[in-house]
N, C-alpha and C positions, 0 to 999 in steps of 0.2 A: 578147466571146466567149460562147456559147450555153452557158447552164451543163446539165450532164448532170442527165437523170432517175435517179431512185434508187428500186433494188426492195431490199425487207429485207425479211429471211429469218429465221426460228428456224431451230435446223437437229435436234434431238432431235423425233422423230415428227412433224417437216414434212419434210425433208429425208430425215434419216436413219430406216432403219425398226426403229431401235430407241433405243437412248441411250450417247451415246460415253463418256459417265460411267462407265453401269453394266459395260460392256465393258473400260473400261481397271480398272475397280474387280476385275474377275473376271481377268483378267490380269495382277495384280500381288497375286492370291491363286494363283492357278497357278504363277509366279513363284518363292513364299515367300518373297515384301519384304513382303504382308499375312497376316497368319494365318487358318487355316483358318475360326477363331472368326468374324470379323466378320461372314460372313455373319447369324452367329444375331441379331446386330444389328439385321437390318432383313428379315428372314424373318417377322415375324410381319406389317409391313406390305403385303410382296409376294403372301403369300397372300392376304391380305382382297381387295387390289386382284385379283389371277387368279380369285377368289369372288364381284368383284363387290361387295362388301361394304364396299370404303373406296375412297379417291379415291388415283387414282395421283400426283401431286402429294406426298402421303403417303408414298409410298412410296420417291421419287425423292430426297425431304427427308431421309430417313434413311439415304440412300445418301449425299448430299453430304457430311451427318453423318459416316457413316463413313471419307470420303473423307480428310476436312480432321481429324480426331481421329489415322489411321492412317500418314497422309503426312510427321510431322513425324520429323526423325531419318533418313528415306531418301534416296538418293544421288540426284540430279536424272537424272543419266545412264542408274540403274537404269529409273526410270521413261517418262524420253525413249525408251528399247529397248523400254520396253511400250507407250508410246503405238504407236510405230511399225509393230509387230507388229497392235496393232488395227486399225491402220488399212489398212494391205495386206492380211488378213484382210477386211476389212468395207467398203472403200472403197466397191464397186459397190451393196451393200444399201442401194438409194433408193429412193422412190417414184417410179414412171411418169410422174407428172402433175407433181409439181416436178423433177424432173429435166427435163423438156420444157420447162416455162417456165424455168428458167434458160438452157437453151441458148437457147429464143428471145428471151429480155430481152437476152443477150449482141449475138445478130442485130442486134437497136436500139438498140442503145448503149446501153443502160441500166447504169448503176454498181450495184453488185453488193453490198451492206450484209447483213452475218449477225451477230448477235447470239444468244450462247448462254450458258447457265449453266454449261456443260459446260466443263472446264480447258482453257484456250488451248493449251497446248502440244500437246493432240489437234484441236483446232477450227483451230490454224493450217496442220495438215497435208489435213483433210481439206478446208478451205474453197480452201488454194491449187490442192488437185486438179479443184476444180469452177468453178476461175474466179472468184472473189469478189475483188473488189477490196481490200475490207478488212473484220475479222471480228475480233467483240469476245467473250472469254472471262472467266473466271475466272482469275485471275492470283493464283497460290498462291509465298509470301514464301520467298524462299531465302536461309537464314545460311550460316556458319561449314562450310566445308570442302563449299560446293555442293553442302547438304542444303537440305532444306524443312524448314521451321520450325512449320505447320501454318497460318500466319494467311492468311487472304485481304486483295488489297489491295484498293482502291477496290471493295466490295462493293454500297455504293448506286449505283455507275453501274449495275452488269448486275444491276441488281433492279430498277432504273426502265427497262425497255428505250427506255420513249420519252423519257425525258430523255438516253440515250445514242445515239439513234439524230440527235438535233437537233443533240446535239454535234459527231458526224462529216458532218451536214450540212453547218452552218456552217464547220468547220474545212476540208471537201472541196470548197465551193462547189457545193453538189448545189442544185436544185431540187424541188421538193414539185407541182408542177404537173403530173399526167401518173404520180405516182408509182406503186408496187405495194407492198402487202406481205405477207406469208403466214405466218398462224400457227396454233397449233394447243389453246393451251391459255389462261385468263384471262391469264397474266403478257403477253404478250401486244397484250393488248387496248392497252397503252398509245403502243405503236407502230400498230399498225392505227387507229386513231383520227384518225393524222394525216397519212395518206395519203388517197390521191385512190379508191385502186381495193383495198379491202382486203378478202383471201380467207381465210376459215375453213376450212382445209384438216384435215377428218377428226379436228374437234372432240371437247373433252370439252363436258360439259354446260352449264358456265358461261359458256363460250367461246359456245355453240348457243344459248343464251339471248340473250346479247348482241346476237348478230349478227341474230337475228330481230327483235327490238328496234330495231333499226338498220340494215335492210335491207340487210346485208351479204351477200356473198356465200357461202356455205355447199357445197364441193365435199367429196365424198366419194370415195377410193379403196380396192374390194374386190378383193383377185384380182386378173384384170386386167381390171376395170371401174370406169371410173371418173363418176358422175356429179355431176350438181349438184342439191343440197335446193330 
C-alpha cells in the first residue's frame, strides 16, 4: 500500500494569527481561575518585544512560565470551558496563505501533522477544526480531584519538534518523500530540516537566517499580500 505524504505544521504565528497559549492565558484571567497579577509576570517581556527591543520567544517563555506556575490546583473542567470559549472566539483568525495550503494538502492526500508548544487541550480543538490528522501539544499533569498539578509531561518530545515529528512518522507509516513543512520561528528548524519542501512562513530572524543559508523557502504574509523573499 502507497504510504501517505505528510505536511507539518507549527500552528502559533504559522497557522494561527496569534498564540492559543496566550489567549487561553488571558481567558482564565478574565475568568478569575488566574489573577489579575500574573500578567505583571511577563509584561515587562511583551513590551520590549511590541518595542522591538527583545525577542518574542522571550516573551511567549514567560508566558508558558506563567502558564505551568498558575495551572496547578485548578479544575481541568474550568479550563476545558476556557479553552472552548477561545477557540470559538478565535477559530477563524488564520493566515491566508496557510489556511489555503492546508485545504490544498488535504486535496492530495497529504496527512496533516501539527506540532505546538501550545496546551493540547486547546491545539486538539483547534487542529480537529482544520483537518489535521493528528497534533502534538503540551500535555499538563492532572492529580487528585481532576486538577492540574502544574508538571508537564513528556516535555523533550514537543521541544525537539523533529524528534516528534519522526515518531508520528514511523508510528503513522507516513513518508518523507514529497513531504511539506511550515514554520515560523528556530524551534522549528528541526522539523523543516527534514522535509522535502520546507517554508519559512513570516519568519523571526533566526528562522530568516537559516533558511537563506539553506535555500529554503521564505513566504511572507502582509495584509492581504502575500509574497515570497
Amino acid at each position: 500500500m502507497t504510504k501517505r505524504r505528510v505536511a507539518i505544521f507549527d500552528i502559533d504565528g504559522t497557522i494561527f494569527r496569534s498564540s492559543l497559549l496566550i489567549e487561553l492565558v488571558e481567558e482564565l484571567i478574565s475568568r478569575g481561575l488566574f489573577p489579575e497579577s500574573v500578567r505583571d509576570e511577563y509584561h515587562s517581556e511583551y513590551a520590549l518585544w511590541l518595542d522591538r527591543k527583545g525577542r518574542y520567544e522571550e516573551y511567549i517563555n514567560s508566558v508558558v512560565d506563567v502558564f505551568a506556575r498558575n495551572i496547578r490546583g485548578v479544575y481541568y473542567g474550568d479550563v476545558k470551558d476556557a479553552a472552548s470559549a477561545v477557540f470559538a472566539r478565535h477559530r477563524n483568525r488564520v493566515y491566508r496563505y496557510t489556511r489555503d495550503l492546508i485545504q490544498q494538502l488535504k486535496k492530495d492526500g497529504y496527512y496533516l501533522l501539527a506540532i505546538s508548544h501550545s496546551p493540547k487541550l486547546i491545539t486538539d480543538l483547534f487542529c480537529d477544526a482544520w483537518g489535521f490528522d493528528k497534533n502534538y501539544g503540551t500535555l499538563y499533569s492532572i492529580g487528585a480531584e481532576d486538577r492540574f498539578t502544574g508538571e508537564r509531561e513528556q516535555t523533550h518530545l514537543i521541544m525537539n519538534k523533529g524528534a516528534t515529528a519522526r515518531r508520528a512518522i514511523e508510528k503513522e507509516g507516513l513518508t518523507l518523500p514529497g513531504s511539506v513543512g511550515v514554520g515560523d520561528t528556530e524551534s522549528d528548524i528541526s522539523f523543516l530540516e527534514i522535509v522535502d519542501r520546507p517554508i519559512c512562513f513570516n519568519p523571526n530572524m533566526l528562522l530568516y537566517r537559516h533558511a537563506r543559508l539553506n535555500d529554503w523557502e521564505v513566504v511572507v504574509e502582509r495584509k492581504d499580500v502575500v509574497y515570497e523573499v
